[in-house]
C-alpha positions as CSV (number, residue, x, y, z in Angstrom):
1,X,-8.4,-3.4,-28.8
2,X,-11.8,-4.1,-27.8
3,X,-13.5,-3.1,-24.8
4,X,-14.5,-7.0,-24.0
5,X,-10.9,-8.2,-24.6
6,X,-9.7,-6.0,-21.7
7,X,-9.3,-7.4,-17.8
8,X,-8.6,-10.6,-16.4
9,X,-7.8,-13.5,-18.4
10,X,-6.6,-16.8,-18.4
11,X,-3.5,-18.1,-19.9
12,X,-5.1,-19.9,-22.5
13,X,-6.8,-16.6,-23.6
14,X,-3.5,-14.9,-23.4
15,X,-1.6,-17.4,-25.5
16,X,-4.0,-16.9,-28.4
17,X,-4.2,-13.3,-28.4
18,X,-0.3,-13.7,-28.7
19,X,-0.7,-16.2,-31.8
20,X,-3.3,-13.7,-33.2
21,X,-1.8,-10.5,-32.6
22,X,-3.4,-8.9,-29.9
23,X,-1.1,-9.0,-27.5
24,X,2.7,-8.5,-28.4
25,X,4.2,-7.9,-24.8
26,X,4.1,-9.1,-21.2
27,X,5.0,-7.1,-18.4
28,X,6.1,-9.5,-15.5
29,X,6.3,-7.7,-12.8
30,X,6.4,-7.7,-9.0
31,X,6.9,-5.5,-5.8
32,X,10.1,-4.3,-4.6
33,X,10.1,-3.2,-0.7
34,X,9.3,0.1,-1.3
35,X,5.7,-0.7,-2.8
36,X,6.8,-0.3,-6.7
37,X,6.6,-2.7,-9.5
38,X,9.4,-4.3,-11.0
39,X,10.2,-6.4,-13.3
40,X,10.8,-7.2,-16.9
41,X,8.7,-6.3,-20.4
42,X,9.1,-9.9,-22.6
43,X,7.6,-10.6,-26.2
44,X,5.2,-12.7,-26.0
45,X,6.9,-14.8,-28.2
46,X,9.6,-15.6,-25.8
47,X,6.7,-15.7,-23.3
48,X,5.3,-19.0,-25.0
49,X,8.4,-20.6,-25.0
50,X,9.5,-19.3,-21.2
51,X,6.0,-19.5,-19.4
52,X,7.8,-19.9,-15.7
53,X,8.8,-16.5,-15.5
54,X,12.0,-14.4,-15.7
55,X,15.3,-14.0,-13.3
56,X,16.3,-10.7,-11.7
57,X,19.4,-9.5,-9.5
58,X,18.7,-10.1,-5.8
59,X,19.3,-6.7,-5.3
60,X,15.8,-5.3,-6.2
61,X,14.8,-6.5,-3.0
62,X,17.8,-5.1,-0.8
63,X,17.9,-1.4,-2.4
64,X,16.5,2.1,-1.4
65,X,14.4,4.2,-3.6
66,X,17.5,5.7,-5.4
67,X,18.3,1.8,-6.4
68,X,21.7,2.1,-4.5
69,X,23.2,-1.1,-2.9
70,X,23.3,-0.4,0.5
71,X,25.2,-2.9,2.9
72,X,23.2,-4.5,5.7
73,X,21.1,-6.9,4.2
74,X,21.1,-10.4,5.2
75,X,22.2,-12.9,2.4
76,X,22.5,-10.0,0.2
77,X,25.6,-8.1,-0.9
78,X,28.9,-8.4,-3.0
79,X,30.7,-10.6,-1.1
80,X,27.6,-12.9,-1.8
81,X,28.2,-11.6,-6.1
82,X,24.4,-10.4,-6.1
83,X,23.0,-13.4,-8.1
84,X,19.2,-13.7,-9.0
85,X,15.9,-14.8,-8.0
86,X,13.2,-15.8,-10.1
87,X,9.8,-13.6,-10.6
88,X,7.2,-17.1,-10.9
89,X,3.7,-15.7,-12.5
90,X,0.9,-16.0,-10.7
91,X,-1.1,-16.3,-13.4
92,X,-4.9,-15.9,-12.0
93,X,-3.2,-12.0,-11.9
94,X,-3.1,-11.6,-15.5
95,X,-5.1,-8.8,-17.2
96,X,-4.6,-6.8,-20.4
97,X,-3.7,-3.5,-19.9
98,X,-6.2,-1.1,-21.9
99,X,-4.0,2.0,-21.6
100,X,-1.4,0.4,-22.9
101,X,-1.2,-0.9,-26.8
102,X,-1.2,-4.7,-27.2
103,X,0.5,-5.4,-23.5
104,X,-0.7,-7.7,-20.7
105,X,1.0,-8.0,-17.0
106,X,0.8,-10.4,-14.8
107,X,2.0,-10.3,-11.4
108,X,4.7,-12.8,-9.9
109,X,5.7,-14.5,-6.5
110,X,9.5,-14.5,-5.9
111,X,11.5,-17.6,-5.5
112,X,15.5,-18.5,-4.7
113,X,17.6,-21.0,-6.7
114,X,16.1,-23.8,-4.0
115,X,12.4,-23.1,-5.5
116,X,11.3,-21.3,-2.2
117,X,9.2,-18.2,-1.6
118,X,11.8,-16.0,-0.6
119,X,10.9,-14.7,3.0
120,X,11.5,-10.7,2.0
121,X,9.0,-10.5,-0.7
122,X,6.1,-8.2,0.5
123,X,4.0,-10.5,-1.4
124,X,5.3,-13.6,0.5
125,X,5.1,-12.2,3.8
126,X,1.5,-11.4,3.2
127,X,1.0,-14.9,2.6
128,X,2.2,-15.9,5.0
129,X,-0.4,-13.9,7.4
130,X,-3.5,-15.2,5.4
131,X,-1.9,-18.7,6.3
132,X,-2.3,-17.6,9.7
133,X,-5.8,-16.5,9.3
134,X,-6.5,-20.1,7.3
135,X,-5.4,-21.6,10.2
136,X,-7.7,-19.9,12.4
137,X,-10.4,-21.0,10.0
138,X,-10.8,-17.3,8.4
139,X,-10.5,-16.1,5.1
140,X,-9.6,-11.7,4.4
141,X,-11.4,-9.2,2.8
142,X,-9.8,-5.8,2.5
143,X,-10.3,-2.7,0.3
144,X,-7.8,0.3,-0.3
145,X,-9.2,4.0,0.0
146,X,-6.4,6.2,-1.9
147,X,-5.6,9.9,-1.5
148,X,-3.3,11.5,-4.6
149,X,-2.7,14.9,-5.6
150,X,-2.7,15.3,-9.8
151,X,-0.3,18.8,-11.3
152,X,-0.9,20.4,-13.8
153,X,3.1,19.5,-15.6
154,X,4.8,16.7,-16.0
155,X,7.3,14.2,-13.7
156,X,10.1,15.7,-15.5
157,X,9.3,19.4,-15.0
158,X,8.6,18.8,-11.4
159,X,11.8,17.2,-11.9
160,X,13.9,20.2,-13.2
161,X,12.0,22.9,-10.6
162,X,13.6,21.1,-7.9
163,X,10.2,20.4,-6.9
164,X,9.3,23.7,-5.9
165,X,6.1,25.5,-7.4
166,X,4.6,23.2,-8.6
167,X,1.6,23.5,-10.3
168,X,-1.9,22.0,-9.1
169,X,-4.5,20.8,-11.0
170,X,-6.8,23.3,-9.5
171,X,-7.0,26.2,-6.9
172,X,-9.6,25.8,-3.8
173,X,-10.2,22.9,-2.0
174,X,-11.7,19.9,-3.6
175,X,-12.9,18.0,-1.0
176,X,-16.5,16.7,-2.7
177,X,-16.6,19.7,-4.7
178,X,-17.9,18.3,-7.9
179,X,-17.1,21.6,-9.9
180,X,-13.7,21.4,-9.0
181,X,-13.2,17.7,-9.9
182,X,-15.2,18.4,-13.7
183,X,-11.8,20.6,-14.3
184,X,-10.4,17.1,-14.4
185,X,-13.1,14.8,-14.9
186,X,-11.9,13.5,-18.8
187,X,-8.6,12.0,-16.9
188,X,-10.3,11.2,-13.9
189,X,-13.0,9.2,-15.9
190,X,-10.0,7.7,-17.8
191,X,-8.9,6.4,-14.2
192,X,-12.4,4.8,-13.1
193,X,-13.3,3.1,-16.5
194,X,-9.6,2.2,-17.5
195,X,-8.5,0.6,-14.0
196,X,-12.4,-0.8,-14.2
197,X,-11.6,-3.0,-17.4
198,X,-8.4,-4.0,-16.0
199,X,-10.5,-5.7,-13.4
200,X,-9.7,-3.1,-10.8
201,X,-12.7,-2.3,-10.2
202,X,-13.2,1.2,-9.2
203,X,-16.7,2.4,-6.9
204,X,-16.3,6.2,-7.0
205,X,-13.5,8.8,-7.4
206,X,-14.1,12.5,-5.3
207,X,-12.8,15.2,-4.1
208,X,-10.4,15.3,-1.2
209,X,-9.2,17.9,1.4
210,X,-6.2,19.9,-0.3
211,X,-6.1,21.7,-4.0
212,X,-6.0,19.2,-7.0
213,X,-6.3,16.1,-4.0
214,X,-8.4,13.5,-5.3
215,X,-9.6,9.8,-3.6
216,X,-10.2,6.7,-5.6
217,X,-11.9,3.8,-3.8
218,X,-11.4,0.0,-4.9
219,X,-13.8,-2.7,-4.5
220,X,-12.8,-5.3,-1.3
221,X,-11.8,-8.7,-2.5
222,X,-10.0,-11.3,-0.9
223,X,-6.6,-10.1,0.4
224,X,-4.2,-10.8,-1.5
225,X,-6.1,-9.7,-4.6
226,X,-7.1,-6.2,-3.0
227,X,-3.5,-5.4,-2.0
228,X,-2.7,-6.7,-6.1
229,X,-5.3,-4.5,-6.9
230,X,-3.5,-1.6,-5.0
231,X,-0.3,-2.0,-6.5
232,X,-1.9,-2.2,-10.1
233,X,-3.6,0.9,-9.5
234,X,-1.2,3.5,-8.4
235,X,1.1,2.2,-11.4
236,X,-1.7,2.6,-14.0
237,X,-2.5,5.8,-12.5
238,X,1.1,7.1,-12.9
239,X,0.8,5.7,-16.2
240,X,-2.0,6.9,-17.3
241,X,-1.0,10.5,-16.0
242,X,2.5,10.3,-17.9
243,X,0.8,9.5,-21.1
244,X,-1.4,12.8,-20.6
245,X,1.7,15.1,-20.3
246,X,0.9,15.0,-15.8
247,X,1.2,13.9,-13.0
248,X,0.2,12.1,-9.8
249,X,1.7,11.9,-6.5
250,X,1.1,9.6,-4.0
251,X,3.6,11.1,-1.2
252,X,2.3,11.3,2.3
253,X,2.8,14.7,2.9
254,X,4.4,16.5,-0.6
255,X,4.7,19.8,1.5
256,X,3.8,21.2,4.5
257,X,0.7,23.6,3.2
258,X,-0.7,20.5,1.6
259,X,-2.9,18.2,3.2
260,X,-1.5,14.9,3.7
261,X,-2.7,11.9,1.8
262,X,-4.0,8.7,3.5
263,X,-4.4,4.8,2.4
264,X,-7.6,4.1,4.5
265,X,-7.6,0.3,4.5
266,X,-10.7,-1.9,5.1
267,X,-10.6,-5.2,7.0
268,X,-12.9,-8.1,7.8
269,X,-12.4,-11.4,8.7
270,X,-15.1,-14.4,7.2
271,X,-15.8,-17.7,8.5
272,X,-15.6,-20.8,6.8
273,X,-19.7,-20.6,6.2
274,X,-19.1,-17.1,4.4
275,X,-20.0,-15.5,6.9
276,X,-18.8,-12.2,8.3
277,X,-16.9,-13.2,11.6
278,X,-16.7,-9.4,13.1
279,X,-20.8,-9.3,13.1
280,X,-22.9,-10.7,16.0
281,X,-26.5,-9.6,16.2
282,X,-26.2,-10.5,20.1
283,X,-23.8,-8.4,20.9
284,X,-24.4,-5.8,23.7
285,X,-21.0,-4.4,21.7
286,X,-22.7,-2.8,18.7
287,X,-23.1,-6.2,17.0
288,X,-18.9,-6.6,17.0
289,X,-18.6,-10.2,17.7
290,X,-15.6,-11.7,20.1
291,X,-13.2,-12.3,17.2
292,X,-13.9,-8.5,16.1
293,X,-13.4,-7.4,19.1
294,X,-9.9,-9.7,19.7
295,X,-8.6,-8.8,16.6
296,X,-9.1,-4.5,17.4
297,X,-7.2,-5.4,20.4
298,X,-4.6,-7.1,18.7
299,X,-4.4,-4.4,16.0
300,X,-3.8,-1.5,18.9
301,X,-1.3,-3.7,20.9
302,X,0.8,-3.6,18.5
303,X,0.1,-0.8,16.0
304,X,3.3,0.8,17.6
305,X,5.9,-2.6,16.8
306,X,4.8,-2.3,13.2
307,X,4.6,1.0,12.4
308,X,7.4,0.8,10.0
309,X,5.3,-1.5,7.7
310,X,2.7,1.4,7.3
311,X,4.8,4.2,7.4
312,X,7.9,3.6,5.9
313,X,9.6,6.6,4.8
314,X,10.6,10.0,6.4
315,X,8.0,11.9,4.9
316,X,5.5,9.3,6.3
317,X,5.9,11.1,9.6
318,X,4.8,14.3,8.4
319,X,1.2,13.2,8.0
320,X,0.5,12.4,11.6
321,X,-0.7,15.8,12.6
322,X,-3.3,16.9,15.2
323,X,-6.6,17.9,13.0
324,X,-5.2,16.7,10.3
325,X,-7.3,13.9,8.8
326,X,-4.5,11.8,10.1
327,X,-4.6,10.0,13.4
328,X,-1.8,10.7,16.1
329,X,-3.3,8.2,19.0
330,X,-4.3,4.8,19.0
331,X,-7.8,4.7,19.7
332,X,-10.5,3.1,18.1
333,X,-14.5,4.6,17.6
334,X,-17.7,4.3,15.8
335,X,-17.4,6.0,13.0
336,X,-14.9,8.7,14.2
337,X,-12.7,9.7,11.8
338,X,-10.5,11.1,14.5
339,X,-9.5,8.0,15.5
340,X,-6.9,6.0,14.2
341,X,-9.2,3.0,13.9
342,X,-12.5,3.5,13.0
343,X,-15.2,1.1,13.4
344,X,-18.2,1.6,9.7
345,X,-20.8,-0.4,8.2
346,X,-23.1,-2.7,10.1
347,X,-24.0,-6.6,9.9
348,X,-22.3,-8.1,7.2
349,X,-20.5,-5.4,6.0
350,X,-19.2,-4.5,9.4
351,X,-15.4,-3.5,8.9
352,X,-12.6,-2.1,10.5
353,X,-11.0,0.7,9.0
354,X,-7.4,1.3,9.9
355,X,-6.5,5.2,9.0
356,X,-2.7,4.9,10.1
357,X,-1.3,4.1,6.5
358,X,-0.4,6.9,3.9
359,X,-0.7,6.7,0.3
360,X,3.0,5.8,0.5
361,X,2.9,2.7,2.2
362,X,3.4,-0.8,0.6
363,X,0.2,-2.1,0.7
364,X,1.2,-5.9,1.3
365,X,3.6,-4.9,3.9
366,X,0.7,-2.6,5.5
367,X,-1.6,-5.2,4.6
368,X,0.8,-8.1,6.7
369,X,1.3,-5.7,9.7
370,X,-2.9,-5.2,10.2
371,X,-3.2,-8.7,9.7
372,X,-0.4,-9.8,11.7
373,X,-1.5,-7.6,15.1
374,X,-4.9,-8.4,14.4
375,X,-4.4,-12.1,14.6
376,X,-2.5,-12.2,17.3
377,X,-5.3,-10.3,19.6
378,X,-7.3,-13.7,18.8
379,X,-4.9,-16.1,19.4
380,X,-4.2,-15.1,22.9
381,X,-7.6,-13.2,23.6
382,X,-6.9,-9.6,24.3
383,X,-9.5,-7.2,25.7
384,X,-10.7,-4.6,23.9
385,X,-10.7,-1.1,25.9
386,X,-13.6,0.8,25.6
387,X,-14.3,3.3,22.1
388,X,-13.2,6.7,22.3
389,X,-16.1,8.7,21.7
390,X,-15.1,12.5,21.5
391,X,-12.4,14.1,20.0
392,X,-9.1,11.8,19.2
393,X,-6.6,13.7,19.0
394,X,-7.4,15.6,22.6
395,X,-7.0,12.1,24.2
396,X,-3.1,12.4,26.2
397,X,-3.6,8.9,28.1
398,X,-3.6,6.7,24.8
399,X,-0.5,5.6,23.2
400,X,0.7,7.7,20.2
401,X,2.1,6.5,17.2
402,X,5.8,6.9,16.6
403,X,6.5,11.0,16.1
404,X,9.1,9.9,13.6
405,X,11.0,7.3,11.2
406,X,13.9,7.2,14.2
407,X,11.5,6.4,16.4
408,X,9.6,4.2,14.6
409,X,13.2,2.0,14.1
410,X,14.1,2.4,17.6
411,X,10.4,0.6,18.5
412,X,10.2,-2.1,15.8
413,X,14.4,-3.0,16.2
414,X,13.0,-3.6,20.1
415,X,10.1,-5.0,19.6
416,X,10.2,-9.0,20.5
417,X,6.7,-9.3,18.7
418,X,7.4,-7.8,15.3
419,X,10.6,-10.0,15.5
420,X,8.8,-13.6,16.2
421,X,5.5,-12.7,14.0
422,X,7.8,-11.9,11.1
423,X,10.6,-14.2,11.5
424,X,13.9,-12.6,12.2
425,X,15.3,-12.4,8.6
426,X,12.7,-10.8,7.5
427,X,12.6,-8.3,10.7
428,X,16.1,-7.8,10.3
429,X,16.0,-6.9,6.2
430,X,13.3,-4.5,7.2
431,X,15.1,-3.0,10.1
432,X,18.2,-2.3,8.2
433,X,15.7,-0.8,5.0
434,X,14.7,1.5,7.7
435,X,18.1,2.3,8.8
436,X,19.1,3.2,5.7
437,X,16.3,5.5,4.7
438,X,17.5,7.4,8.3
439,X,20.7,7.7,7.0
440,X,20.2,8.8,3.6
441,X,18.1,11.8,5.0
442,X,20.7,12.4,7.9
443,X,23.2,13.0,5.6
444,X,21.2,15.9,3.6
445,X,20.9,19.8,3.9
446,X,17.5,21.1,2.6
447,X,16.3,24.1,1.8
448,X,14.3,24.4,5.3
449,X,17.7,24.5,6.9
450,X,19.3,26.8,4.1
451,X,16.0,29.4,4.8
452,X,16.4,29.6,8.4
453,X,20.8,29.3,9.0
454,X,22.1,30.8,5.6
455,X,21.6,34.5,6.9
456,X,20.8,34.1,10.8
457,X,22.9,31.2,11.8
């Protein structure tokens, strides 16, 4: 396939690269709670004469990352037979896929049996915050900053050594060392200029702190697209890495040598002139406008309620280490990268940049809890405390982030905010996702505990 007949295209295009050839499959696909895509591979045949999408058990959106069926769920379970939803295109997503032969995807909005945007959907729920922002008379920008570490073998013989040993694709630290990253550079390039095509548009890829850790930095867009964007690329770069016999992990924290790996996320909030709302030129505050200024507030308020969006899993809490790269306190400072939120760019490009989220996290879900605090600081007009300006993590009088997942359920299953600003059926499915995660782990002996009891215990 050509060059020009990757990227975005419309369904018109799409229907007559299926009559001509060019494209015999369509991945539909959308994002289950734990930040994956799902969904279904259809001819495109059958696509032209089934354009609304395709139906899939209920379940995918009331599982854990083992694809059990865990009870808890609201609505959701056998006594309620585990019917189906349906995965609706959103069709201004579609893009053909240049690392794969003849396939296009598109990515899809979930709906019951009543035509309704089911609540639990990461995808709806960040919806439903840009509604809020509408509302306010704001449109979203955001950008994703993504940390990965690339091995040197395959998912399945990671798979059989248990994990353990594994190889690196590389053997100092990386962190913009461009020698290191030319050991790599033919897939890396095959990341930037494939993901570029698909209309992901990639600005630069580097070296990060740990051996074989790499970033990759996306464009900002409007909201919803970035956090499609996100999604799009850590598949394709799981793809892409499968297909040349490696492998990428996205894992907070894959061991406790390795340096963790982050999902910096960019933020700023226009006006209905296009206008960047966080910049005032007469500001005594650095040029942050009142709604900037609001919407920080907001965002540290209630960093602690939502943590659960942005860190979801056990090993998320492994990250949050003092001189780490990753924040432990909830303070906010020009660009400081000890802080958790750090304040870049200048004028129009003024941004907040939360560094809370690991390269784990669900990016509409952490997308929806940013947005979500952010906007509630401007609706009721919180003050912003003043920047931290030395060292972050030495800072013992600001609030930390939750030390752990148990923690993190304890504060979010308590918090009256996350509860009204998400609706309760949605806090509740996400509380009990939580929950189960906990339990899962609880219920496991690992080799850290087999190391230090087998002999000495």
């Amino acid at each position: 396939m050509a060059a020009s007949d990757a990227g975005r295209i419309s369904f018109d295009m799409l229907k007559e690269k299926i009559r001509t050839g060019e494209i015999d499959t369509v991945v539909i696909a959308f994002t289950d709670m734990q930040g994956r895509l799902v969904g279904k591979r259809v001819t495109g045949e059958y696509l032209l004469r089934h354009p609304d999408g395709v139906h899939f058990c209920v379940y995918l959106l009331g599982t854990d990352m083992e694809m059990t069926t865990p009870d808890g769920f609201p609505g959701m379970g056998w006594e309620q037979g585990y019917g189906d939803w349906q995965a609706r295109p959103d069709w201004r997503t579609l893009r053909v896929v240049p690392w794969l032969d003849g396939t296009a995807i598109v990515l899809a909005d979930v709906f019951d049996d009543a035509n309704r945007l089911v609540a639990v959907a990461p995808r709806t729920m960040l919806r439903r915050q840009l509604e809020r922002a509408a509302a306010l008379g704001f449109t979203v920008q955001m950008a994703s900053e993504l940390e990965f570490y690339l091995l040197n073998e395959s998912y399945e013989s990671a798979h059989r050594k248990g994990y353990e040993d594994l190889s690196l694709a590389g053997y100092y630290n990386e962190d913009y060392q461009l020698l290191q990253g030319t050991r790599n550079e033919p897939l890396y390039r095959r990341f930037r200029n494939l993901l570029t095509r698909a209309d992901i548009p990639v600005e630069c890829t580097k070296g990060e702190a740990g051996i074989g850790q790499h970033e990759i930095n996306i464009e900002y867009c409007e909201a919803l697209e970035a956090a499609d964007r996100h999604v799009l690329l850590k598949h394709g770069l799981k793809e892409m890495a499968l297909q040349s016999g490696m492998a990428v992990t996205f894992m907070s924290k894959p061991s406790e040598t390795w340096t963790g790996s982050s999902s910096h996320i960019h933020l700023s909030l226009w006006d209905q002139a296009g206008r960047n709302a966080f910049s005032d030129p007469a500001s005594s505050l650095g040029g942050m406008s009142r709604v900037m200024q609001q919407f920080l507030a907001g965002v540290m308020t209630h960093l602690r309620d939502l943590a659960l969006l942005f860190a979801p899993n056990i090993n998320s809490y492994k990250r949050f280490a003092k001189g780490s790269w990753a924040p432990t306190r909830i303070v906010w400072g020009w660009d400081n990268r000890t802080c958790g939120l750090r304040i870049v760019g200048r004028g129009e490009s003024l941004r907040i940049e939360n560094r809370f989220p690991g390269a784990d996290a669900n990016p509409y879900l952490a997308y929806t809890a940013f947005l979500a605090a952010g906007l509630d600081g401007i609706e009721r007009g919180l003050t912003l405390p003043p920047a931290w300006g030395g060292n972050g993590y030495e800072t013992a009088n600001a609030p930390a982030l939750p030390g752990s997942l148990r923690e993190a359920i304890q504060v979010f299953a308590e918090s009256r905010f996350a509860q009204e600003v998400l609706g309760p059926e949605v806090h509740a499915h996400y509380l009990n996702a939580a929950r189960v995660e906990q339990e899962a782990f609880d219920r496991v002996v690992t080799n850290w505990e087999r190391s230090r009891y087998f002999e000495r215990g």
